[in-house]
GUFIBA-862824 format. One record per residue (C-alpha): residue in one letter; x, y, z; residue number from 1. Coordinates in pm, 1 decimal. Layout:
{A; {X; Y; Z}; NUM}
...
# end
This chain:
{X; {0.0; 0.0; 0.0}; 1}
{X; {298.9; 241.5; 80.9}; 2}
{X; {604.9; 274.0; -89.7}; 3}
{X; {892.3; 478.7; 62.3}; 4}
{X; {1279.1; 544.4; -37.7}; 5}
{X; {1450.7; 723.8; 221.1}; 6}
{X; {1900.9; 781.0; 116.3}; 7}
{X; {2130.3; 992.0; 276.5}; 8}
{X; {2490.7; 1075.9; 156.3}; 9}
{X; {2816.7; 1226.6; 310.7}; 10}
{X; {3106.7; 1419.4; 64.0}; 11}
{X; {3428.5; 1516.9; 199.0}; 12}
{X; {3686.6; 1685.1; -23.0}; 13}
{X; {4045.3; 1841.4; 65.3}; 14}
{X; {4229.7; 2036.8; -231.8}; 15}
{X; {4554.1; 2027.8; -356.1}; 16}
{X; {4697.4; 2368.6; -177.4}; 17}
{X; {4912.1; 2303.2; 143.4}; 18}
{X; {5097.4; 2529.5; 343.1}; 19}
{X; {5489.2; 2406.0; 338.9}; 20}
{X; {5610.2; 2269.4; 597.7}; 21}
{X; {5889.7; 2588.1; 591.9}; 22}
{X; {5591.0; 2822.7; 609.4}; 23}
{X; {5452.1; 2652.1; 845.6}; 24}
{X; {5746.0; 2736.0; 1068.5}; 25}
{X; {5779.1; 3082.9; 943.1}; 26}
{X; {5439.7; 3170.7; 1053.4}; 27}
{X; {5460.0; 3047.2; 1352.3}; 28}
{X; {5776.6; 3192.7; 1471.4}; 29}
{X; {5644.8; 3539.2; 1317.2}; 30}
{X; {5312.1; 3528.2; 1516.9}; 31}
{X; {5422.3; 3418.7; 1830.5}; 32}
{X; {5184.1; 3116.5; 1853.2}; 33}
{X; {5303.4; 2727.0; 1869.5}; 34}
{X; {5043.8; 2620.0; 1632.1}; 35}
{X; {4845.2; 2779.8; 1355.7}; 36}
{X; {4480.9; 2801.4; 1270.9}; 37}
{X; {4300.4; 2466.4; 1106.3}; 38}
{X; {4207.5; 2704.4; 828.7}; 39}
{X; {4573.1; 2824.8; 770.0}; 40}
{X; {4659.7; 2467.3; 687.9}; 41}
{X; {4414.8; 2346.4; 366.3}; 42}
{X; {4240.1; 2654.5; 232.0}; 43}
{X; {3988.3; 2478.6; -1.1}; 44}
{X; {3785.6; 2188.4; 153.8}; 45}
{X; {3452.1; 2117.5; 93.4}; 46}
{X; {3191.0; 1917.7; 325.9}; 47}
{X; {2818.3; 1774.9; 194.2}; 48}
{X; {2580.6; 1596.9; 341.0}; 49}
{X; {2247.7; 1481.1; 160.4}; 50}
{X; {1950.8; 1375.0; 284.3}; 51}
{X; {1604.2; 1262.6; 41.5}; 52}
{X; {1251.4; 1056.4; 95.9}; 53}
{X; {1028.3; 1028.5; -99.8}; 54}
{X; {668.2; 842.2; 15.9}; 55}
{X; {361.6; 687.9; -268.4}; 56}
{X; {61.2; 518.0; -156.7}; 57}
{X; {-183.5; 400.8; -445.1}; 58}
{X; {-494.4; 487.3; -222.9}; 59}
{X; {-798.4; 328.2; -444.7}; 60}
{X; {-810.3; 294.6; -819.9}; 61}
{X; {-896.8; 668.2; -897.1}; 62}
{X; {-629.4; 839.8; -631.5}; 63}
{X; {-252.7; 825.6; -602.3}; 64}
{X; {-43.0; 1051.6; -341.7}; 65}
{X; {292.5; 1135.9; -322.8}; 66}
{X; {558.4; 1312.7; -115.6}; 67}
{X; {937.7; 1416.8; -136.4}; 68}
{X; {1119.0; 1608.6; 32.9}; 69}
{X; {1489.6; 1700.9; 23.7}; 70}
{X; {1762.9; 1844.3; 276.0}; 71}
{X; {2119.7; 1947.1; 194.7}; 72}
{X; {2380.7; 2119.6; 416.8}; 73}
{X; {2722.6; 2196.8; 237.0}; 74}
{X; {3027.1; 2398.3; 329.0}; 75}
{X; {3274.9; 2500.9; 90.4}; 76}
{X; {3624.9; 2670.6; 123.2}; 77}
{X; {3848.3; 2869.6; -115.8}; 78}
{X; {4180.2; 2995.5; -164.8}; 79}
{X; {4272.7; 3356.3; -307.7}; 80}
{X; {4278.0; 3297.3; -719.2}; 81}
{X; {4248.8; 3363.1; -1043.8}; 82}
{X; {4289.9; 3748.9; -1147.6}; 83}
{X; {4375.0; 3855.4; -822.9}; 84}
{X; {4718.9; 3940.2; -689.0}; 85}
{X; {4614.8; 3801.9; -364.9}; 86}
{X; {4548.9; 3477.1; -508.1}; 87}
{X; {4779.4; 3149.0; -504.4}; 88}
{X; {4836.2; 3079.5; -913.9}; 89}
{X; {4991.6; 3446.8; -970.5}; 90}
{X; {5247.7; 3414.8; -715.7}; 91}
{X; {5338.1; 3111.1; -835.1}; 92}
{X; {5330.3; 3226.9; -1260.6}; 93}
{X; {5489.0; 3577.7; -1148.7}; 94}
{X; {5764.7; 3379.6; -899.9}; 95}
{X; {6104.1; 3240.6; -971.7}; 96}
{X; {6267.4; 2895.2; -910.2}; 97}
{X; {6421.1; 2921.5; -558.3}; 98}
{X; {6705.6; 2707.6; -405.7}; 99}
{X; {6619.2; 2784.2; -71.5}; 100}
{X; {6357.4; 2644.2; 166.3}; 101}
{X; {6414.2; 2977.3; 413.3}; 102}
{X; {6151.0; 3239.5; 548.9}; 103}
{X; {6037.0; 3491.7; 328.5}; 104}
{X; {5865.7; 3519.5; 24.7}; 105}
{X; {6143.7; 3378.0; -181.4}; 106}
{X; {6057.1; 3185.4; -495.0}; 107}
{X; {5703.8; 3354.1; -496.4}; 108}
{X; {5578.3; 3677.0; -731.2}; 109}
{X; {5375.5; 3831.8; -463.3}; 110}
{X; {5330.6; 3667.0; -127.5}; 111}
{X; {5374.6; 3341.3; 20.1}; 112}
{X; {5162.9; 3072.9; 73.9}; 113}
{X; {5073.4; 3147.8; 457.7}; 114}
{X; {4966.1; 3487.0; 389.1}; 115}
{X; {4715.0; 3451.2; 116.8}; 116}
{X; {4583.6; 3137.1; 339.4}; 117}
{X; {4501.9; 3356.9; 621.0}; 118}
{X; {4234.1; 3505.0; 415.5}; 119}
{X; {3901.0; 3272.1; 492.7}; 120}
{X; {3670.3; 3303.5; 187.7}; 121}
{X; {3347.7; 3042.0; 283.1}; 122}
{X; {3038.7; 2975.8; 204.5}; 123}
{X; {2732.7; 2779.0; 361.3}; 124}
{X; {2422.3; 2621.0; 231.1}; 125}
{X; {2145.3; 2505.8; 360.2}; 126}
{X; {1825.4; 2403.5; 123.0}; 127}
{X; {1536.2; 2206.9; 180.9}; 128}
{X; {1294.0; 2075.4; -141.0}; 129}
{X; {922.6; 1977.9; -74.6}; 130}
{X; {655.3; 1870.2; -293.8}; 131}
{X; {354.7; 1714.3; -287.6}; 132}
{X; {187.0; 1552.7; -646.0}; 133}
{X; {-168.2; 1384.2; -680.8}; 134}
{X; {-330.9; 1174.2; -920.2}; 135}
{X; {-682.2; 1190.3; -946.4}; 136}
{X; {-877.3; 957.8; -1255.9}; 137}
{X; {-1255.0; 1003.9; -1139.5}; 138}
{X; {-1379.4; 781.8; -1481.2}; 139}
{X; {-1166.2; 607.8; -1708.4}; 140}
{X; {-1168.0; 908.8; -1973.4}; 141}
{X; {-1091.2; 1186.4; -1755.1}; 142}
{X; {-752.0; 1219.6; -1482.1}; 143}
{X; {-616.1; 1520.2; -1313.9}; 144}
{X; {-336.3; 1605.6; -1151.2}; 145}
{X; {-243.2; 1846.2; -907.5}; 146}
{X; {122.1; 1889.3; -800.6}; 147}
{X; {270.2; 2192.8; -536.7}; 148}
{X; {622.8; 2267.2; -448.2}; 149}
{X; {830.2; 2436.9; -181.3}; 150}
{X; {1237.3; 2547.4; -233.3}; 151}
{X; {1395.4; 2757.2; 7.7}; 152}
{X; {1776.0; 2775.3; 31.8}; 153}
{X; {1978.4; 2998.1; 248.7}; 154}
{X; {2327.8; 3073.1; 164.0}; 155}
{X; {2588.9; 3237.5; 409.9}; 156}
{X; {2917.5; 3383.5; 229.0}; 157}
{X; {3232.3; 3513.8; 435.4}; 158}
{X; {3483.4; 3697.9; 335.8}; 159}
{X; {3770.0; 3760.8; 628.8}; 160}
{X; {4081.1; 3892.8; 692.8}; 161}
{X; {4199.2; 3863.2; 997.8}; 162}
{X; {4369.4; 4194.0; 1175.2}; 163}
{X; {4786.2; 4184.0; 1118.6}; 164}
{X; {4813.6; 3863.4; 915.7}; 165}
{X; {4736.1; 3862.1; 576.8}; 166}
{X; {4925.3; 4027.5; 285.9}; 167}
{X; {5083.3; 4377.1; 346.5}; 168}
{X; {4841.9; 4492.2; 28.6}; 169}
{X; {4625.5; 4743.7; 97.2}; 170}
{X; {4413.4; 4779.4; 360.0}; 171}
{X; {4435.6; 4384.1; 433.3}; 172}
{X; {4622.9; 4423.4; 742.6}; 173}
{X; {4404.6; 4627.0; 890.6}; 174}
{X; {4153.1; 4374.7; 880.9}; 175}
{X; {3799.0; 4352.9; 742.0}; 176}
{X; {3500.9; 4077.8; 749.7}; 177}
{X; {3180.2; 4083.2; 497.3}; 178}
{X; {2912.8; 3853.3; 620.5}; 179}
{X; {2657.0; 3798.6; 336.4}; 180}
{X; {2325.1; 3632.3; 372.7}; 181}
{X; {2122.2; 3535.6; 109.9}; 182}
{X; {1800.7; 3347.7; 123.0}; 183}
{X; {1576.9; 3226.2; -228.9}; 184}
{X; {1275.7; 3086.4; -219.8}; 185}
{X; {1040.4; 2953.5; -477.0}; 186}
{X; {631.2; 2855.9; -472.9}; 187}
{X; {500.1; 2638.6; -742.9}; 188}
{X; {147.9; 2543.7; -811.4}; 189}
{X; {70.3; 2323.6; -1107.4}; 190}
{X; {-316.6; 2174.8; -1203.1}; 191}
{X; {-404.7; 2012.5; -1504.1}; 192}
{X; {-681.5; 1808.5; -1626.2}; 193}
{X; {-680.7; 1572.7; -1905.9}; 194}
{X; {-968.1; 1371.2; -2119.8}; 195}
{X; {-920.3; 1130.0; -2345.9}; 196}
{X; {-1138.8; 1004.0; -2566.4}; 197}
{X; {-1299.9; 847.3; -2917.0}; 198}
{X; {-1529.0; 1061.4; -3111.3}; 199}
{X; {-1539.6; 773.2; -3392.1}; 200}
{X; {-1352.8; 417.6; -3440.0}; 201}
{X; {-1133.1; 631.4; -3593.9}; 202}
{X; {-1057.7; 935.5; -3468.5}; 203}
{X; {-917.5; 984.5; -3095.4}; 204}
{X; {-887.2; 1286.5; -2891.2}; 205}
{X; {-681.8; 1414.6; -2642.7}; 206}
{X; {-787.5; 1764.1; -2451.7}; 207}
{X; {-574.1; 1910.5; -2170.4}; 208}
{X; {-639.3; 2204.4; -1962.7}; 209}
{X; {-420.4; 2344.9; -1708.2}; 210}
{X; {-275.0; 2621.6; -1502.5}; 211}
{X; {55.7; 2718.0; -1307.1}; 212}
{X; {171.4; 2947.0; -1024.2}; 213}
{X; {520.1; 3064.3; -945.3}; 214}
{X; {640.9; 3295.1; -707.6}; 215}
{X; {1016.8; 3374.1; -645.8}; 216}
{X; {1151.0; 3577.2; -342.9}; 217}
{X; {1490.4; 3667.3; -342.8}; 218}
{X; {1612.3; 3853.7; -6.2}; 219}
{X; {1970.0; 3943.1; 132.1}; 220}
{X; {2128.3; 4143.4; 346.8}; 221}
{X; {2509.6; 4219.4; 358.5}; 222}
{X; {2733.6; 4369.8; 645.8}; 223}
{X; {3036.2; 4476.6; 583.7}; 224}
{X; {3315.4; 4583.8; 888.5}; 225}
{X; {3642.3; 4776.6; 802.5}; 226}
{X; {3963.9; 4821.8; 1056.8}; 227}
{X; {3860.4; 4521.5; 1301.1}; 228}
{X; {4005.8; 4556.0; 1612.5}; 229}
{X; {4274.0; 4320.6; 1700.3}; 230}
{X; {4114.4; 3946.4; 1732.9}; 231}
{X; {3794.9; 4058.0; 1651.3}; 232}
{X; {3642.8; 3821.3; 1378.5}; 233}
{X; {3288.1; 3959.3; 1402.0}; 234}
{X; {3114.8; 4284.0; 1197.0}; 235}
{X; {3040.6; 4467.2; 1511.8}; 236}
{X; {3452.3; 4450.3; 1578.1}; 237}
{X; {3503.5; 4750.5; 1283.8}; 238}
{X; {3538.1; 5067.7; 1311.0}; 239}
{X; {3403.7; 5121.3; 977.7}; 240}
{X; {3079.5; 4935.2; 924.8}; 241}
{X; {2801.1; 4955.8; 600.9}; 242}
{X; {2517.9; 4765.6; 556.7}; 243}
{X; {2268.5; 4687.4; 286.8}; 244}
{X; {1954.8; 4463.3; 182.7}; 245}
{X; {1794.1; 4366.0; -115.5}; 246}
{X; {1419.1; 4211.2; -163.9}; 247}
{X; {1298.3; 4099.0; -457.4}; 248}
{X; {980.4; 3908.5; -569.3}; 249}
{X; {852.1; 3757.0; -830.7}; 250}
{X; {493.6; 3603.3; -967.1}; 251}
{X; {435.0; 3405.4; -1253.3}; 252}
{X; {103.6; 3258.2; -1364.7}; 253}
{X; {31.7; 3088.4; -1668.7}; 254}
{X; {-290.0; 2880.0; -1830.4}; 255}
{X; {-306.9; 2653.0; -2158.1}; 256}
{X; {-548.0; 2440.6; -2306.0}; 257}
{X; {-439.7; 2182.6; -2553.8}; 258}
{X; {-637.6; 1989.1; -2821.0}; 259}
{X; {-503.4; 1631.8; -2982.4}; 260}
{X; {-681.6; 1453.1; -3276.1}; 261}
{X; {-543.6; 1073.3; -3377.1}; 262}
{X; {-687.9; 1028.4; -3698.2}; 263}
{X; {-647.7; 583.9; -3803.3}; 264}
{X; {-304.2; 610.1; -3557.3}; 265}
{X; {-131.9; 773.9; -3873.6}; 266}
{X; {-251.1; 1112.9; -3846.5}; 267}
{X; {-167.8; 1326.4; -3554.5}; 268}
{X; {-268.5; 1680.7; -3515.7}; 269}
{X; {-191.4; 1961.4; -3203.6}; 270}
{X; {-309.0; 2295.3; -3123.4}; 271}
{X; {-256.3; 2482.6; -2837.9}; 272}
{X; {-266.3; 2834.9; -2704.4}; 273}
{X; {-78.9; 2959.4; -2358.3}; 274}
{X; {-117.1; 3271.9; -2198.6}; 275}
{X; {110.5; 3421.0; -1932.5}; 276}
{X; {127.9; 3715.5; -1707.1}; 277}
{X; {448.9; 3814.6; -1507.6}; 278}
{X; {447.7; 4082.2; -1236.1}; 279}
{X; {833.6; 4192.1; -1456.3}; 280}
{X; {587.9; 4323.7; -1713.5}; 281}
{X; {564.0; 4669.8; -1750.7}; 282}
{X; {210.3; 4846.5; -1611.3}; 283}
{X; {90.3; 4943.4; -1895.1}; 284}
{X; {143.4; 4573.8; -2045.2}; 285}
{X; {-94.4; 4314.6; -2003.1}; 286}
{X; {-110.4; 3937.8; -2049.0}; 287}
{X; {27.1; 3789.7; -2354.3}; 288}
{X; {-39.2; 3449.8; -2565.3}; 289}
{X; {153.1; 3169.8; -2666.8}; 290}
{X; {-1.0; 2956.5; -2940.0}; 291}
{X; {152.4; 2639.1; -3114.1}; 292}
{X; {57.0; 2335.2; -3378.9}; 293}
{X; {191.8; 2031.0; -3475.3}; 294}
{X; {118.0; 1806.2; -3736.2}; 295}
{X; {296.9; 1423.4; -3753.7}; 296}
{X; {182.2; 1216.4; -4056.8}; 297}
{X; {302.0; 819.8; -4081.5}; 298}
{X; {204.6; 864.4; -4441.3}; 299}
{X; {379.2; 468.1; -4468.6}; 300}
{X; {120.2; 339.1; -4326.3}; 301}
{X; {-131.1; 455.6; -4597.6}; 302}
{X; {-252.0; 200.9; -4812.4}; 303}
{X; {-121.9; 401.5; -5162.8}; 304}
{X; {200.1; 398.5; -5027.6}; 305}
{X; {405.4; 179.3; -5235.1}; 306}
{X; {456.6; -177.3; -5052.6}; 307}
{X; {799.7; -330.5; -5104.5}; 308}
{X; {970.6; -14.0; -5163.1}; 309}
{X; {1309.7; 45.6; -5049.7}; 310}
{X; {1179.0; 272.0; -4798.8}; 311}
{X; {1006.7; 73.4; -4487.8}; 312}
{X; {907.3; 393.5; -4312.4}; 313}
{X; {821.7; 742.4; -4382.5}; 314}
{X; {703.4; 989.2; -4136.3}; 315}
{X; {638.3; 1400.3; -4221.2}; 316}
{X; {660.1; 1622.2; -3981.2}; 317}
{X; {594.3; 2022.1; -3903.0}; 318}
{X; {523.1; 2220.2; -3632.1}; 319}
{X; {508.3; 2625.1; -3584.8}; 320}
{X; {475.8; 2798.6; -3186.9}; 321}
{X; {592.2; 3109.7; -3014.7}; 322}
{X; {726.1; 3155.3; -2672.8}; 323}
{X; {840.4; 3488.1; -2486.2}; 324}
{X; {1184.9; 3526.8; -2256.5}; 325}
{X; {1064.4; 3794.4; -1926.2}; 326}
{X; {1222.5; 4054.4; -1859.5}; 327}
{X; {1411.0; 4097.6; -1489.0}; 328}
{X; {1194.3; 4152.0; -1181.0}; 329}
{X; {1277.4; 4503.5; -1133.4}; 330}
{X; {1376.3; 4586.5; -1552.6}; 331}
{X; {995.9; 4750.9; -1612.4}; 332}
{X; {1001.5; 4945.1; -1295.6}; 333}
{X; {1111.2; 5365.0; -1226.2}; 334}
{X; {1193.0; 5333.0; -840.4}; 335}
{X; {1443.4; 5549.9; -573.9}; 336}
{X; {1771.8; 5336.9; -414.6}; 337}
{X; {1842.6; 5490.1; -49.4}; 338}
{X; {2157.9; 5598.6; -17.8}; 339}
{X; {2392.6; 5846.3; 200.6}; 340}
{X; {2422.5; 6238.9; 154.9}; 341}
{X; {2680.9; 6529.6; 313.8}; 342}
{X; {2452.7; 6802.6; 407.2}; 343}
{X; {2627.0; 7080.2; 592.1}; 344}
{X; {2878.8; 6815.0; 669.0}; 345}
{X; {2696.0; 6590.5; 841.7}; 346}
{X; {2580.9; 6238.1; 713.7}; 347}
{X; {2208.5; 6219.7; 624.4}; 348}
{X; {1957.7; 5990.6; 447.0}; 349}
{X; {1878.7; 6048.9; 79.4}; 350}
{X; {1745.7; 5877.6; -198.9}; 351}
{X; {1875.6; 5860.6; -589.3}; 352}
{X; {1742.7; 5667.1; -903.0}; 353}
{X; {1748.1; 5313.3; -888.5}; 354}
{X; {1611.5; 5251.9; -1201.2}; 355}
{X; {1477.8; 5409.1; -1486.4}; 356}
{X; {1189.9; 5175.0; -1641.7}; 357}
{X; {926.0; 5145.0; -1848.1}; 358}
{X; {577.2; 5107.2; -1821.7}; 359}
{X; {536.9; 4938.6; -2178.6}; 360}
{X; {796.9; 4704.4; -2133.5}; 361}
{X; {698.0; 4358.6; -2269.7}; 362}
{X; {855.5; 4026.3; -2314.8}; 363}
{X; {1080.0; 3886.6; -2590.7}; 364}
{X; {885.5; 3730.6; -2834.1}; 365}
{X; {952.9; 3437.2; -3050.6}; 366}
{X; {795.2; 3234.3; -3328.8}; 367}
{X; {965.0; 2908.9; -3516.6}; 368}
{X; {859.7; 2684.8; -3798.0}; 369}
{X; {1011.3; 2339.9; -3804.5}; 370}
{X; {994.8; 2053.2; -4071.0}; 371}
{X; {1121.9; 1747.2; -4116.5}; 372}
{X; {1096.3; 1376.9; -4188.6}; 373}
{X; {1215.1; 1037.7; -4002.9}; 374}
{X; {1250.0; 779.2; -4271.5}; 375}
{X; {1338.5; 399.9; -4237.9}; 376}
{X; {1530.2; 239.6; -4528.4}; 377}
{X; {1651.9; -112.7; -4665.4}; 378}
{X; {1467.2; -320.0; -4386.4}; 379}
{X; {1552.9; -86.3; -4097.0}; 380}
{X; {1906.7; -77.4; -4231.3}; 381}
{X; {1959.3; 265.1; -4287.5}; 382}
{X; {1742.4; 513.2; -4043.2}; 383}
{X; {1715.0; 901.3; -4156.8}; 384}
{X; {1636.5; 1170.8; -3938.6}; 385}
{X; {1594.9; 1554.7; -4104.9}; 386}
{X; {1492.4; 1887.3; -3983.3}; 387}
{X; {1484.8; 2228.1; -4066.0}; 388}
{X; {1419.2; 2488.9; -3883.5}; 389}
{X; {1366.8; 2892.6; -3911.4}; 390}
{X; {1322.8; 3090.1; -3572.7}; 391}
{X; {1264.9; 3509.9; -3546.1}; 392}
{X; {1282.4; 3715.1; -3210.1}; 393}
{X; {1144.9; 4033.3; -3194.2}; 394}
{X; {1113.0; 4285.9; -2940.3}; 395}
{X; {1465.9; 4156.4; -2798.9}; 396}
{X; {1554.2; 4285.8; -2455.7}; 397}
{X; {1870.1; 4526.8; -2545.6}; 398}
{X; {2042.9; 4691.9; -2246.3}; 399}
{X; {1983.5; 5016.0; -2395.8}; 400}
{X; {2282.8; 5296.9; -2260.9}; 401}
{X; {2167.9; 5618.5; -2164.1}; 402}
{X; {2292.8; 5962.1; -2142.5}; 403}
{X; {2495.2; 6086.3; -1825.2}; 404}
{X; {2277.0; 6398.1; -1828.6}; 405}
{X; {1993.4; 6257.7; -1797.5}; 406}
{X; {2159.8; 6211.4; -1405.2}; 407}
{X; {1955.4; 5808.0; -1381.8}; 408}
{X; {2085.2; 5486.0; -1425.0}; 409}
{X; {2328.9; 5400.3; -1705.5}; 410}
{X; {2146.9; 5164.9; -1906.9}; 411}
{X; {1792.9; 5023.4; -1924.8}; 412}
{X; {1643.7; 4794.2; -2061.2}; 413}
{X; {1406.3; 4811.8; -2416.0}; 414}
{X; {1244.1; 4629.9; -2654.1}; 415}
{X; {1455.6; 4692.2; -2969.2}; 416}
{X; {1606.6; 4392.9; -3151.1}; 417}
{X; {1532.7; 4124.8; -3410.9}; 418}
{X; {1720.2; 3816.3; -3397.4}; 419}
{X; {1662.3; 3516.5; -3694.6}; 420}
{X; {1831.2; 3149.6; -3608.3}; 421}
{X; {1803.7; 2909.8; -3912.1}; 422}
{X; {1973.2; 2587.7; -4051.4}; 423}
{X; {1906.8; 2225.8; -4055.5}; 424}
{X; {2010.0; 1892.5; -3857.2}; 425}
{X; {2037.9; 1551.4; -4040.7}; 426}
{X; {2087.8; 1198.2; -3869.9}; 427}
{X; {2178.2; 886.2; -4061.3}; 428}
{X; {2259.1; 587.8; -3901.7}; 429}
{X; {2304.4; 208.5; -4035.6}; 430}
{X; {2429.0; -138.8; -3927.1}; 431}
{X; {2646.3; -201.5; -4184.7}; 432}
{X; {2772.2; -568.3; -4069.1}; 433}
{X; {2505.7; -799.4; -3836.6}; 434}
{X; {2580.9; -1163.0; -3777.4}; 435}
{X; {2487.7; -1368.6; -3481.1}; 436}
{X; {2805.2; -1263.8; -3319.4}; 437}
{X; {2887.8; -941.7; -3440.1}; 438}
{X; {2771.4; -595.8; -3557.7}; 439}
{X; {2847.7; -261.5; -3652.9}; 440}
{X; {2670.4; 88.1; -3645.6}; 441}
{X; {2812.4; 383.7; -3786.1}; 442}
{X; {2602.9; 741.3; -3718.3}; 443}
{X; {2680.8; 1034.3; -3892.1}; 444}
{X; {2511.1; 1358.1; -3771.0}; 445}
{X; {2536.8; 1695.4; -3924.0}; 446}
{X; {2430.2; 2040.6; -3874.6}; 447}
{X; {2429.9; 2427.4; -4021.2}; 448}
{X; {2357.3; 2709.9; -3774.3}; 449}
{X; {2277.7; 3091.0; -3952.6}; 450}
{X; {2263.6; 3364.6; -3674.0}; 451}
{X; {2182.6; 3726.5; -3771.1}; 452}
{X; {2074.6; 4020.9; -3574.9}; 453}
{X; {1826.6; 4187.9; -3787.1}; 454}
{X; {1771.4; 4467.2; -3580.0}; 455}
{X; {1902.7; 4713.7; -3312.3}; 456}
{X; {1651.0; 4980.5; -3255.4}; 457}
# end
C-alpha cells in the first residue's frame, strides 16, 4: 500500500593547496603562537551531506499521493585565485625557481603561501525541497493532476581577513570581514486536467487544460566591517561598518489548453494556445499568448504507399509555436535606491534613481517553424532523421545605454532587436555488418547554424 525510499549521503573533499612545511614554521615563529589556525593549513575543503525521501501510496483505483522532500547542508572553502594578486596561481606564474627552503617570500611573485591562506573566503548552504503531487482519474476518460512545491535555500558567504596577518596589500592588514546572507525561495502550483477520448472508431482525442503558479523571493542582506580591532572576527569589531539589503519578488502565472486529434493512428494533429502574465511586465502591459501546432503524418502506413519499396518507413513532420523570454523583476520598474548624503557636513539619508523603467515594457517574443521527416530504409538498415528549422525574435531585450545627463541609471532595458536562427540537422545511421556474433553501427550527424541580428533599434 505504501512505498517509501529514504538515502542519505556524506562528501568530503580536501584540495591540492598546502601550506609548506617551511611556512609553516615561518608563521609560527612570526606570530608568536606554537600552532596555527586549522584554516591556515588546507584553504579549499569542501563538506556535503544529503539527505532525500520520498513516500507513494496508491490509495484506491482513482487516487494516487505522493511526497518528497529534500535536505542538503554543504560547506565550501576557497583559496585567493584567479585574477587577483592576492590569489595562489599568480604568485606562483609571477615567482622564480628558488634554491632555498628559508623564510620569506622567496621563490614567490607576490606573497607566500601562509599569507594569502590567512584570508578565509566560505560559504554555507542550507536548502530544503518539498513537494507534494496527486493523481486523481474520477472515470476512465478523464484524470487530473495536481502537483505543489516548496524550495527555500539559504546561503551564508564570508569573506575575512583577519587583523595583522594577511598580505601587506592594501588595507588587508588592517583587517575587514563581509558577512553575506542570502536566502531564495520559490512557490510552485501546477493543475491540469486531461480527457481522453474516441469521437469515432477512428478518430481519438486528447484535450488538456491546465494552469501554473510561481512565485520567487529573493532577499539578502550584507554587512560589511572595516579596521577590526585586534582578534575581533565579528562585523560589530570595525570601526568602519556599512550595511545593505535587497528584496525581490517575483509572480508568474500561466494557463493553456491543448487539443489532440489521432486520426487511423497515422494522423496526428496539435493545437494549443498559452497565456502568461508576469508581475516583470511593464504596467501598462498586459497578459500575452503563446499559441503552437503540430502536425505528424506516418504517411507509410497509408494504403497508396508503395509496398515493397526500399523505404520501410516514412514519417512528415511540421510544427510552428511562439514563446516569450521575461524581462528581470525590477527591468519595467522607475523606483528610488536609499543611499547616504553630506549636508552641511553631516551624514544624512537620501534617496537617488534606482532605475529608470518602463511602463510598456513587454517580453521577448519568438515564433519558429520546423519541418522534417524520419525515414526507415533497406529493412531498418539505414534510419534518416531531417529537420529544418527557421526561428525570429522580436522585441529583444537590449540593455539600452543612456545619457549621463539625464543624471539616472546608465542603461535600461528596451524592446529593440530582431534576432533570426536558421539551418538544418540531419541523422543517418546504419548497421552495416550484423551476424549472430557481431555488428556494426556507424552514425553520422550533421548540422548548419545561420545567426543574424536583424535589428538594433
Amino acid at each position: 500500500a505504501v512505498q517509501y525510499f529514504i538515502s542519505g549521503e556524506y562528501e568530503g573533499d580536501v584540495g591540492t593547496f598546502k601550506l609548506p612545511k617551511a611556512e609553516e614554521s615561518r608563521l609560527m615563529t612570526q606570530r608568536g603562537v606554537s600552532e596555527l589556525a586549522d584554516n591556515v593549513y588546507r584553504p579549499n575543503t569542501s563538506r556535503k551531506v544529503s539527505l532525500r525521501t520520498n513516500i507513494n501510496t496508491h490509495v484506491n483505483d482513482k487516487i494516487d499521493l505522493q511526497a518528497n522532500a529534500g535536505y542538503v547542508s554543504a560547506t565550501l572553502r576557497l583559496p585567493q585565485n584567479d585574477n587577483n594578486v592576492l590569489g595562489m596561481l599568480p604568485s606562483g606564474y609571477f615567482g622564480a625557481a628558488s634554491t632555498s627552503d628559508t623564510a620569506g617570500t622567496s621563490g614567490w611573485g607576490f606573497f607566500a603561501p601562509g599569507e594569502v591562506f590567512s584570508l578565509l573566503r566560505s560559504q554555507n548552504i542550507e536548502r530544503f525541497t518539498g513537494s507534494a503531487n496527486m493523481q486523481y482519474r474520477p472515470t476512465s476518460w478523464l484524470a487530473a493532476r495536481a502537483n505543489i512545491g516548496y524550495d527555500i535555500g539559504n546561503r551564508n558567504e564570508t569573506a575575512f581577513d583577519p587583523t595583522g596577518q594577511g598580505p601587506a596589500f592594501g588595507t588587508v592588514l588592517l583587517g575587514a570581514k563581509t558577512d553575506t546572507r542570502t536566502q531564495l525561495r520559490t512557490y510552485t502550483v501546477d493543475l491540469g486536467l486531461t480527457g481522453t477520448f474516441r469521437l469515432t472508431s477512428g478518430i481519438g482525442s486528447r484535450t488538456s487544460v491546465g494552469a501554473q503558479y510561481f512565485k520567487d523571493v529573493f532577499y539578502q542582506n550584507v554587512a560589511s566591517g572595516e579596521r577590526l580591532s585586534a582578534g575581533a572576527n565579528d562585523v560589530d569589531g570595525a570601526a568602519i561598518l556599512t550595511a545593505q539589503q535587497t528584496t525581490t519578488i517575483t509572480t508568474k502565472l500561466g494557463a493553456f489548453v491543448e487539443q489532440q486529434l489521432t486520426f487511423g493512428d497515422k494522423l496526428f494533429l496539435t493545437g494549443a494556445v498559452r497565456v502568461d502574465d508576469n508581475s516583470a511586465f511593464g504596467a501598462d502591459f498586459d497578459a500575452i499568448v503563446f499559441p503552437k501546432a503540430s502536425l505528424s503524418y506516418l504517411i507509410s502506413d497509408e494504403s497508396f504507399f508503395p509496398k515493397g519499396s526500399a523505404i520501410t518507413l516514412l514519417r512528415l513532420r511540421a510544427a510552428y509555436g511562439k514563446s516569450g523570454l521575461q524581462p528581470g523583476a525590477l527591468d519595467a520598474l522607475t523606483y528610488l535606491a536609499p543611499t547616504a548624503s553630506a549636508v552641511n557636513g553631516a551624514s544624512t539619508s537620501a534617496v537617488q534613481f534606482g532605475g529608470l523603467g518602463l511602463a510598456n515594457l513587454k517580453p521577448e517574443k519568438s515564433r519558429e517553424v520546423e519541418v522534417g521527416l524520419d525515414a526507415q530504409l533497406f529493412n531498418d538498415r539505414l534510419n534518416a532523421e531531417f529537420t529544418f528549422f527557421h526561428k525570429k525574435t522580436s522585441d529583444a531585450l537590449i540593455a539600452r545605454v543612456l545619457a549621463p545627463s539625464l543624471g539616472v541609471s546608465t542603461s535600461r532595458f528596451e524592446n529593440l532587436g530582431s534576432v533570426s536562427n536558421r539551418g538544418f540537422e540531419l541523422t543517418l545511421n546504419s548497421r552495416l555488418i550484423e551476424s549472430r556474433n557481431f555488428s556494426w553501427d556507424v552514425t553520422m550527424a550533421g548540422s548548419t547554424l545561420r545567426n543574424r541580428l536583424e535589428t538594433l533599434g
